[in-house]
C-alpha positions in Angstrom: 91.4 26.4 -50.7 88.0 28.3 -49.9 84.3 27.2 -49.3 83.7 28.5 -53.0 87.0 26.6 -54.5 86.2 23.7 -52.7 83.1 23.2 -54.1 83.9 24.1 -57.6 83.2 21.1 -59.6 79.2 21.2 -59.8 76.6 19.4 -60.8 73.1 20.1 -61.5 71.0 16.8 -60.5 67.8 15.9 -62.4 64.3 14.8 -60.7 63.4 11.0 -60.5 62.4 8.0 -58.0 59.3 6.6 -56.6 57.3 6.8 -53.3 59.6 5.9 -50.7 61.5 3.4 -49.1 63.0 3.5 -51.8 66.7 1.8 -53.2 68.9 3.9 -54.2 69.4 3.4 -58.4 73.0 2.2 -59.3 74.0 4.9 -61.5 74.5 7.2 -58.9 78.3 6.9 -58.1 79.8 7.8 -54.5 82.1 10.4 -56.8 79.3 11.3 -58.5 77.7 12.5 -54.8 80.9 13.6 -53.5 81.2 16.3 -55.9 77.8 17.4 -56.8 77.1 17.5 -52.4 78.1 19.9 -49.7 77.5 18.8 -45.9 76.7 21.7 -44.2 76.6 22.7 -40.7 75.5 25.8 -38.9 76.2 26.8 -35.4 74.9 30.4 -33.5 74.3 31.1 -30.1 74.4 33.9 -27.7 74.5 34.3 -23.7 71.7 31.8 -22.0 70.9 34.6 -19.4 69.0 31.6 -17.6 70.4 30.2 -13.8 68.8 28.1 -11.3 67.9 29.4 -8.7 68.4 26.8 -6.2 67.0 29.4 -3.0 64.1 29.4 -4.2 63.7 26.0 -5.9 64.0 24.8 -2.0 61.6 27.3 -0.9 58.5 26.5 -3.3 59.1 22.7 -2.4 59.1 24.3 1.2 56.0 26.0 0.4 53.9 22.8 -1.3 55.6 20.3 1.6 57.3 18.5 -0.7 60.1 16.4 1.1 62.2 16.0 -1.7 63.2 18.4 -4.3 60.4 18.3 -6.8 61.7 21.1 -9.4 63.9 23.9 -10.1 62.9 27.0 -10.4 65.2 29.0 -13.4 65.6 32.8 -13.5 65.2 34.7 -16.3 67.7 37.1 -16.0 66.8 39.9 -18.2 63.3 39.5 -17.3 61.2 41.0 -20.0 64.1 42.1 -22.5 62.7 42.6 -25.9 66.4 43.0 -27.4 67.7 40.0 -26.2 64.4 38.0 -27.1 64.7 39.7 -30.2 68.2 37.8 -31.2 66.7 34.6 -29.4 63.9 34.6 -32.4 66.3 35.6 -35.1 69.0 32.6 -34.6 65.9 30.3 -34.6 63.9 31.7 -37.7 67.7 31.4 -39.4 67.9 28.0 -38.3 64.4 26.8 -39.1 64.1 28.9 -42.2 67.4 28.7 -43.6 69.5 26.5 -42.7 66.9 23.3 -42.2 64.8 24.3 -45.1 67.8 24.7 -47.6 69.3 21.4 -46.5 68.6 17.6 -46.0 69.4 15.3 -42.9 72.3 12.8 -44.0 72.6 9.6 -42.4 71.5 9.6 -38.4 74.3 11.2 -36.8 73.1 15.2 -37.5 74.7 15.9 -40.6 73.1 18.2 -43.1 74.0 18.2 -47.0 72.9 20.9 -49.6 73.6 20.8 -53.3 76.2 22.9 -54.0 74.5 24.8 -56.6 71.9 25.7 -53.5 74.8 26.2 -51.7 76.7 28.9 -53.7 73.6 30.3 -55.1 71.0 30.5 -52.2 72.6 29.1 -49.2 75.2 31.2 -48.3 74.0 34.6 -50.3 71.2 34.1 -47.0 73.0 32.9 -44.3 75.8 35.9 -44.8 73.3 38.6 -44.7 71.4 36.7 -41.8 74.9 36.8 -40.1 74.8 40.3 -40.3 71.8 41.2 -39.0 72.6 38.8 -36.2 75.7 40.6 -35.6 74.9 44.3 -35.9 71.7 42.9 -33.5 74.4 41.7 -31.1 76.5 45.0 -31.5 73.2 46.8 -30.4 72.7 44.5 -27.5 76.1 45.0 -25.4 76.3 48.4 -26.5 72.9 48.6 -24.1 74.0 46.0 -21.7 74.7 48.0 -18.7 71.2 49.2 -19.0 69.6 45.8 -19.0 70.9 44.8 -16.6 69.8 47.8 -14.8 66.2 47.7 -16.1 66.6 43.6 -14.5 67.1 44.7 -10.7 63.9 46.7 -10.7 62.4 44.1 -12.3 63.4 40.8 -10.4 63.4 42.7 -7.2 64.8 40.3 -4.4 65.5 37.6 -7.3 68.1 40.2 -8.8 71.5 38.7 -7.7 74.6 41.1 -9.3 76.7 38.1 -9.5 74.8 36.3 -11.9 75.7 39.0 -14.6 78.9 38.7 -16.5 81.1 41.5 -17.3 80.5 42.7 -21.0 83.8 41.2 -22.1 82.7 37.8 -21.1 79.4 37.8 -22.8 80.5 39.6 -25.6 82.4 35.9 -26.4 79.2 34.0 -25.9 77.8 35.8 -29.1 78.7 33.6 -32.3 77.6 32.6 -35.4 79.4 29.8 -37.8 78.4 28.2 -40.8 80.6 25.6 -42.0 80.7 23.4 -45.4 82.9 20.9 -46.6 82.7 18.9 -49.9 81.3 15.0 -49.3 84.2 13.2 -48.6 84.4 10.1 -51.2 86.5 6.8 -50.9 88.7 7.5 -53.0 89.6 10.8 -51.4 91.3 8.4 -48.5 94.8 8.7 -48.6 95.8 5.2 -47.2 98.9 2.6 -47.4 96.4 -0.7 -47.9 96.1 -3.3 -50.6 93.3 -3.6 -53.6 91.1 -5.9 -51.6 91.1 -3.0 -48.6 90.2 -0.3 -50.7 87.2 -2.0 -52.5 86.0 -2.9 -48.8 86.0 0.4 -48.0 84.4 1.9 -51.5 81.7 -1.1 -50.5 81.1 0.5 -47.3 80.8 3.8 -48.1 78.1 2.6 -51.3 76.4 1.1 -48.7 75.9 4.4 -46.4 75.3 6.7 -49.2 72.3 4.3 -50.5 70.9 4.4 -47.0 71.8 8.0 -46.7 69.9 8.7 -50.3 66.8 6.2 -49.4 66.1 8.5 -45.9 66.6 12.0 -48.4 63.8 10.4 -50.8 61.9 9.7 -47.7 61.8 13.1 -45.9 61.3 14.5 -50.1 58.0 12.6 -49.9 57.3 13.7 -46.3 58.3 17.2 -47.4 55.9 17.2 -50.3 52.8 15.7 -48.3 53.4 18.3 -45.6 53.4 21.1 -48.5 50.2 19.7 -50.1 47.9 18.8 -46.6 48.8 22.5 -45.7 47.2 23.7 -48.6 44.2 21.5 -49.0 43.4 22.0 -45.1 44.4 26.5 -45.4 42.0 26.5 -49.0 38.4 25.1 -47.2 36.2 27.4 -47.6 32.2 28.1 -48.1 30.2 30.2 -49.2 29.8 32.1 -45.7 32.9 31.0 -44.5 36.2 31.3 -46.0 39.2 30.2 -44.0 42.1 32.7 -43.7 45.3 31.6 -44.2 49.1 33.8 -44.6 50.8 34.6 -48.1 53.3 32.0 -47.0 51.0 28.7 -47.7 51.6 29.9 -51.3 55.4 31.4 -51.3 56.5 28.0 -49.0 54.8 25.3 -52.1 56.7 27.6 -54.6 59.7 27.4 -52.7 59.2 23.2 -52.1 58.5 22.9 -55.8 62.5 24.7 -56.4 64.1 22.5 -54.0 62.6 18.8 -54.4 63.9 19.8 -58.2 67.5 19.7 -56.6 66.8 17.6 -53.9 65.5 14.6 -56.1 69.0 12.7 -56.5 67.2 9.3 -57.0 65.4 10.5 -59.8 62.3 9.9 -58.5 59.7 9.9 -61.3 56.5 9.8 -59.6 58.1 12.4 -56.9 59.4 14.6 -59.9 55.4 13.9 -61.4 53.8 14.9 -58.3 56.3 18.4 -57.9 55.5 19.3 -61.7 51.6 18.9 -60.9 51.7 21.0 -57.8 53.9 23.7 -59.7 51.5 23.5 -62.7 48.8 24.4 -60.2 50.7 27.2 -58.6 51.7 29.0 -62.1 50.6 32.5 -61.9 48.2 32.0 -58.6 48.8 34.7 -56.2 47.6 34.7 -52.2 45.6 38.0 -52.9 44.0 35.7 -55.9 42.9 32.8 -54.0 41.0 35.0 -51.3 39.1 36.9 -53.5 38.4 34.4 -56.7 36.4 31.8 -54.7 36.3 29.8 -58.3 40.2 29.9 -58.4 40.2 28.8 -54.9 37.8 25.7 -55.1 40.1 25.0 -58.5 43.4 25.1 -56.7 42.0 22.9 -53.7 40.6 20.2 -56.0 43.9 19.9 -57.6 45.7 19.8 -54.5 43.2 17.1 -53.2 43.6 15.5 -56.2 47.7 15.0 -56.1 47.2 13.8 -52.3 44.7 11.4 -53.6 46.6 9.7 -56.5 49.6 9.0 -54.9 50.5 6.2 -52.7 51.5 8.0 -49.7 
């Protein structure tokens, strides 16, 4: 069976709760989660090109008379690479922009869950074309490698060591780039040889995680949303001599909040789901280019922003 297979059997959730902690409300059903979630987790990397160098390490603590070793000095051994820094960026943007802001810590053990409507419709339609940039980007990189390393000797200099550089093969194979989802596995998923009594138990202990699980989503929803809205009140202050500048993103990053707390309310929230519609209200139709140049429109949009942070009990 494949990702999309897999993950089939959808549904949409509806916004509701309140300000957090909050308990997680009994009609949500650990089957009910277990089909409607996807954990998620994502996994690139690519050649460190970093080594201690422990030479020189000894001579700086030579240097300072320090009689112990007091640090390590680390080579960077591409020196000033703009390729490889380049791909560096790019896994991290995919990370942070992608793969964290499309998803939701589960539990405290690392695990990240998506809805699997965000999943098949957003998710993945990103993370494969990121995973082809990353990997044409890559292609690029070895095809040049020979000259980087090159283009290192002369600029190391007597910190250029030949050894340290990997045959193209070898970091070829560091290069790689895995997203993997799996449905949220549900008690009664558990193919086990134990009596009635058993099974409850374990149904009991899995309710119990999912609550806690749900009550830490609703909290970083919350957290998500007060983030969303301070940004905005603190990028809109402006005077009559002095407007503050602020990118097209403090705009397109609310939008894109308002999409996902829709999908990411699975308590049902209403005073979240309240607070979202407000902030989308005020967003309806109001462009970056709009809020620098109508100063009206821009004291208008602040006030209401001000106003959401202010009626709710953060």
């Amino acid at each position: 069976m494949d990702a999309t297979q897999a993950i089939n059997a959808t549904q949409t959730f509806i916004p509701q709760t309140q300000p957090a902690p909050l308990a997680a409300p009994s009609d949500i059903s650990v089957p009910d989660l277990g089909l409607s979630f996807v954990y998620v987790s994502f996994s690139a990397g690519y050649p460190p090109f970093r080594k201690l160098d422990k030479d020189v390490s000894e001579e700086v603590d030579a240097a300072k008379g320090a009689r112990t070793r007091a640090g390590n000095y680390h080579k960077k051994l591409l020196g000033d690479c703009p390729s490889f820094d380049q791909i560096v960026k790019f896994v991290a943007n995919s990370r942070n922009r992608i793969h964290y802001r499309l998803t939701k810590p589960w539990g405290d053990n690392g695990l990240r869950v998506t809805t699997a409507e965000i999943y098949l419709n957003e998710y993945m339609p990103k993370m494969s074309a990121a995973e082809a940039e990353y990997r044409q980007m890559a292609h690029e990189f070895l095809d040049e490698y020979d000259t980087f390393v090159t283009a290192a000797a002369f600029q190391l200099q007597d910190l250029f060591n030949r050894d340290d550089y990997p045959a193209k093969e070898v970091v070829a194979k560091k290069f790689h780039w895995t997203v993997a989802p799996c449905p949220v596995a549900v008690a009664d998923d558990f193919r086990i040889q134990a009596g009635r009594d058993a099974v409850n138990l374990i149904k009991s202990h899995y309710q119990n995680h999912y609550e806690g699980c749900i009550k830490d989503m609703q909290q970083d929803n919350w957290e998500q949303l007060h983030t969303v809205l301070t940004k905005m009140s603190e990028g809109l202050v402006f005077s009559e001599s002095d407007k503050k500048t602020f990118r097209d993103t403090l705009v397109s990053n609310a939008v894109a909040a308002c999409d996902l707390l829709k999908s990411f309310n699975v308590s049902k929230d209403p005073a979240l789901e309240a607070a979202r519609l407000k902030l989308e209200e005020t967003l309806y139709g109001v462009t970056p280019d709009a809020l620098r140049k109508d100063l009206y429109l821009r004291h208008e949009v602040k006030s209401k922003v001000d106003s959401i942070l202010k009626d709710m009990d953060w």
